[in-house]
C-alpha positions, 0 to 999 in steps of 0.5 A: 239297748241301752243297758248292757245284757249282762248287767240285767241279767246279774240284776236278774240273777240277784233278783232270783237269789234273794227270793231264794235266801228267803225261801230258805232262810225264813219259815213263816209261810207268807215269807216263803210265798213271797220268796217264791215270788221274788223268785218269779220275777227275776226269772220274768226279767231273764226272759224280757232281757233275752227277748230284747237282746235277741229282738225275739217275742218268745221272751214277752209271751213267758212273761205273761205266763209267769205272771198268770201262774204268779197270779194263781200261786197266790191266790192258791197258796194265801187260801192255803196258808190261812186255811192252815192257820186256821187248822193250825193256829201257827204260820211256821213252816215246820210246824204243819206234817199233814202231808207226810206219809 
């Protein structure tokens, strides 16, 4: 490997925790999306470093799972948001208490 295993996997860990300050920090719907997102693919880049550090295919295969249920958290989740905003009329996270008891 020419790039040592920790540097991608602080590169990774980076990766992780920007996607979580902008779940976070944000309240608009599409950037909470997008930050779990984020989040995604710098778990898929751990699992790829593992995998080449350990010569291990486990890896690869978790990354394709990770990008269907990345693939179908959006499709879903952009259905949801726009039918919300439909409802709503607002992209704002607080705004939107239909599911509380």
């Amino acid at each position: 490997m020419i790039v040592p295993y920790s540097h991608i996997l602080i590169l990774a860990a980076l990766i992780f925790l920007l996607g979580l300050v902008c779940v976070l920090a944000r309240r608009n719907l599409i950037m909470t999306l997008i930050g779990i997102e984020v989040m995604m693919n710098g778990a898929a880049i751990a699992f790829i470093a593992s995998g080449l550090r350990w010569h291990l295919l486990e890896g690869q295969a978790f990354v394709l799972f990770i990008i269907g249920v990345a693939a179908t958290e959006v499709s879903v989740g952009l259905a949801m948001i726009v039918g919300a905003y439909r409802r709503g009329g607002s992209g704002d996270a607080d705004a939107y208490n239909i599911l509380k008891w």
